[in-house]
N, C-alpha and C positions, 0 to 999 in steps of 0.2 A: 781610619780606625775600624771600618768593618770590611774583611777579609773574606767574604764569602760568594760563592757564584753567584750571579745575578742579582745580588742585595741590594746594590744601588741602583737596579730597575727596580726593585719594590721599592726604595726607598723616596726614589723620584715620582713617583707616582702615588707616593704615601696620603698626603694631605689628599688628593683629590677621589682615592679609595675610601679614605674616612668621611666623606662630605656625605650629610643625610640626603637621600635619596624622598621622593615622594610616599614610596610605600616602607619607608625606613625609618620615619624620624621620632620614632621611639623605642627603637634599637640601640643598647648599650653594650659595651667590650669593657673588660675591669681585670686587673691582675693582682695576685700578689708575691710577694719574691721577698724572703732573706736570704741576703747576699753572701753572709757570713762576715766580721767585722775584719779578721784578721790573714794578715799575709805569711802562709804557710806554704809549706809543702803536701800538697794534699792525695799524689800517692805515688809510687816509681820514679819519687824524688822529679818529677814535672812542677813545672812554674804553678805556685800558686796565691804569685803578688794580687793583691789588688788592682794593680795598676792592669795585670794581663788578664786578671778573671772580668774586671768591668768591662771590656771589648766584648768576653761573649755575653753577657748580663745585656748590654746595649743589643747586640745584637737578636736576641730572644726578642727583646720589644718591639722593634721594629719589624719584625715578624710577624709578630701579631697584632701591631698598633692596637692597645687597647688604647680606651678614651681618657683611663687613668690605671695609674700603677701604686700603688702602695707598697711600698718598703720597709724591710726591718734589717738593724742593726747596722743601718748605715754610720760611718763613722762620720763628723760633719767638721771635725776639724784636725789637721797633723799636728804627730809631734812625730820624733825621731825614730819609734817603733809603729807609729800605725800611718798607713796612706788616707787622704782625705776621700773616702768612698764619694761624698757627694761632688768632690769637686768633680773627681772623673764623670763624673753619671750626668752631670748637668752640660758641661763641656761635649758630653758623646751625645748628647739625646736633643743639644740646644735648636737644630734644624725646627724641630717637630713637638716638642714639649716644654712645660718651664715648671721648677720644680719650689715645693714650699716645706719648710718644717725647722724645726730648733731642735739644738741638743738638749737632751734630758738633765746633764750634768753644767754647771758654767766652769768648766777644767777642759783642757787637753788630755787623752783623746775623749771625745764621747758620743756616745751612740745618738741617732736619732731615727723618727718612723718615718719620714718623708714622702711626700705624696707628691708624682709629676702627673701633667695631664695635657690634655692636647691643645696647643695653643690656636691651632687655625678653626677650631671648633668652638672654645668653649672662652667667655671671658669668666674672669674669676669676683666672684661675688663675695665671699669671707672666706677666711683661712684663720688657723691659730692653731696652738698646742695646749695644753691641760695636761697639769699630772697626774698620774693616780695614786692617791694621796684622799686622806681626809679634807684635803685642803688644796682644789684641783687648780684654781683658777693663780696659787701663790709659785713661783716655780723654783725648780727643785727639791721639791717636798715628795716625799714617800711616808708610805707606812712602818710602823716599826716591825721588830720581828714577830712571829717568824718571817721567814723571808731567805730571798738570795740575796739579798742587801742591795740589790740596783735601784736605781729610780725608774720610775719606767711611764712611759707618756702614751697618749693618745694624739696626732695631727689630724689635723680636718681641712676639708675644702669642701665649700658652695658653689659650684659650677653651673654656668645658663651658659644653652647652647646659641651659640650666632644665628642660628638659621630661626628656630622655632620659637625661641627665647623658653622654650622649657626647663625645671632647676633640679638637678639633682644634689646630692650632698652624701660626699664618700670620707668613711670615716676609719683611721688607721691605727691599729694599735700591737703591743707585743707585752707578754703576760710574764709574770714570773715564771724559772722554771723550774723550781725546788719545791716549793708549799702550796698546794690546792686551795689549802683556807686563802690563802695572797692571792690567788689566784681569783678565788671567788668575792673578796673584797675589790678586787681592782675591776672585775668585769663590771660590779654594780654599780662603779665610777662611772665604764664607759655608757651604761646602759641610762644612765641617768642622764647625765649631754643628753643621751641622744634623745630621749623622750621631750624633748624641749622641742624638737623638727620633726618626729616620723609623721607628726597627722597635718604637717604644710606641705611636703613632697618627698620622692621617693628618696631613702637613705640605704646606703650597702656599706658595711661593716667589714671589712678585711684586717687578716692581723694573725700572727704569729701567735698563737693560743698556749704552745707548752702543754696543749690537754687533747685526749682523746673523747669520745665520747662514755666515760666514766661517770660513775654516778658522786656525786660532793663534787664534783670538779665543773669549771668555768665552763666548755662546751654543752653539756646536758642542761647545766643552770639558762644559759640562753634558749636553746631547743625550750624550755619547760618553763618559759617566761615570752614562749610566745613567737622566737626569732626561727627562720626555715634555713637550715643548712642547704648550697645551692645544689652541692653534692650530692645531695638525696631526692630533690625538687625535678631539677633538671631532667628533664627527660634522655635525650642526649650526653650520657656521661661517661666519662673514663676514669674509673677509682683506682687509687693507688695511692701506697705511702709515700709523702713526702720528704721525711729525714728518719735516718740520711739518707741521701744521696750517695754519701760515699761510703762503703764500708774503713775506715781507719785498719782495721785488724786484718782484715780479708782482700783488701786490695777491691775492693766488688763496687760497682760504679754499672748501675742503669742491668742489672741480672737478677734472674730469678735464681735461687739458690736449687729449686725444685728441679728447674730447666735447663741449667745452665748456659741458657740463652736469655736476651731480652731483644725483643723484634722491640725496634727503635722506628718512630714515622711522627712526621707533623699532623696528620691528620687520626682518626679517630679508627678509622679501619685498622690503619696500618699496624696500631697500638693492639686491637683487640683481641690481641693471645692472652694477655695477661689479664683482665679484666675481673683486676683489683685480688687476686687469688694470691696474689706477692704479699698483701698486709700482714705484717705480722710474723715474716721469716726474720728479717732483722732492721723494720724500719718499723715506722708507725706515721698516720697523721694527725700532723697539729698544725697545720696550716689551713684559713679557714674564710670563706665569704660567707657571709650572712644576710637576709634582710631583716626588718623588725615589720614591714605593715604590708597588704597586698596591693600597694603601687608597685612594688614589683614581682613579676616573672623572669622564674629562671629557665633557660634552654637549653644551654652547655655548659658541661663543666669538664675543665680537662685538667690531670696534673703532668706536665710539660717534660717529659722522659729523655728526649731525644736530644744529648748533649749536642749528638753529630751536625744537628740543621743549626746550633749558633757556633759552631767552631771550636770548641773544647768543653771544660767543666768548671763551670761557674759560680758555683754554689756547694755548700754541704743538704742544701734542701732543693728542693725541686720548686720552681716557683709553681704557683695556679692560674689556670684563663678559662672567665667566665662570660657568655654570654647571656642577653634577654634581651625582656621586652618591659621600658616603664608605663605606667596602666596612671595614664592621665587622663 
């Protein structure tokens, strides 16, 4: 399944890259990624099944083996129009990760937030889903209008590491993307979970947000309730819009409209022509890490540009990868 130079020397070498080190063992890797639900054509009429975009999705991850990935708009079960995102994802990742979440809907197809994590590291302490909904813990509940009429959920996992037995707890969620007020309703959902764990151990928030740093809207309400975008924290950063990815109209996939270039690199150099000076020609970001307490630091944060190093184009959004440090 993964196609790329040298990938299965990293890949064989995965688990034993990821094992905490003595002066590491509070060092965390976290990503977030919407996949995109559906199997299109996404530009010069190139394959844009699910089945062939999840090959490079898998392959992104294991690139950067984070310790856990959170996901949006996975689909979690087929019917005749849509492919089982998660089947793929679990089948490509099963080496190295195991993955947890439920669909928002109890129908064919429907969406889910899904969270994998690394199995040779971490055993799994709790997991579950919540709606967001006045009524989180009932499932398939949502709010009424206004609204884009979806259901929309939050997955979680409690992670203790093998080695240290230290616990994190990463929590995943994807917002409306029509109404601010739905939006600002549903974060107070997720914010509430979480205030139940942030003062037992360190919690990161990842999730498909639907919001900019806009004032009424979901992103500033966190920022202004306490939670640090890692994107602004991180010392170490490479800012850039998220979605799209693709331009639909333009044909434009990983370019600066200014430059008409995009220097494409896995690393943070390679990247830094652009340095985030692209936001706002014709993408924006709503894709988002967060923490809520100062058990943790952030150190890097990247948005992942470089289609070339997983083998095509994966996404209509660019996933995110975050590094730190948790402050036990």
């Amino acid at each position: 399944m993964n196609n790329l130079p040298g990938l299965n020397n990293q890949i064989t070498n995965a688990s034993s890259n990821n094992n905490d080190m003595p002066n590491q063992i509070n060092k965390f890797s976290i990503m977030s990624y919407n996949v995109r639900n559906t199997s299109d054509t996404l530009r010069n009429n190139v394959d844009g099944s699910a089945q062939t975009r999840s090959k490079y999705v898998i392959n992104n991850i294991l690139l950067y083996k984070p310790d856990s990935v959170g996901f949006q708009e996975v689909i979690m079960r087929k019917n005749k129009n849509f492919d089982c995102w998660y089947k793929f994802l679990t089948e490509g990742l099963k080496d190295f990760y195991i993955g947890v979440g439920q669909g928002r809907d109890d129908k064919s197809p429907t969406e889910g937030t899904p969270i994998f994590f690394n199995k040779y590291k971490f055993d799994l302490i709790e997991q579950g889903t919540k709606w967001l909904s006045p009524t989180p813990d009932i499932p398939f509940t949502k709010f009424e209008e206004p609204g884009d009429g979806y259901r929309r959920t939050l997955t979680y996992v409690i992670l203790k590491n093998k080695m240290t037995g230290n616990i994190y707890m990463h929590v995943n969620t994807h917002l409306d993307f029509k109404v601010k007020e739905n939006r600002i309703r549903q974060i107070k959902v997720v914010q509430d979970f979480i205030s139940k764990y942030k003062d037992k151990f360190p919690v990161l928030l990842t999730g498909d947000f639907n919001s900019g740093r806009n004032k009424g809207d979901a992103v500033l309400y966190l920022i202004d309730n306490g939670y640090s975008d890692s994107a602004y924290e991180a010392p170490n950063s490479f800012k850039h819009w998220t979605f799209p990815a693709i331009g639909y109209n333009s044909n434009v996939y990983g370019k600066c409209l200014k430059r008409k270039t995009h220097k494409n690199g896995r690393n943070l150099e390679m990247q830094s022509c652009c340095c985030g000076e692209c936001d706002g020609e014709h993408g924006s970001v709503i894709d988002y890490c967060f923490k809520c307490n100062n058990k943790v630091s952030f150190q890097k944060y990247q948005v992942v540009t470089d289609y070339q190093a997983c083998g095509g184009i994966s996404s209509d959004h660019y996933p995110i990868y975050i590094e730190g440090n948790f402050n036990y």
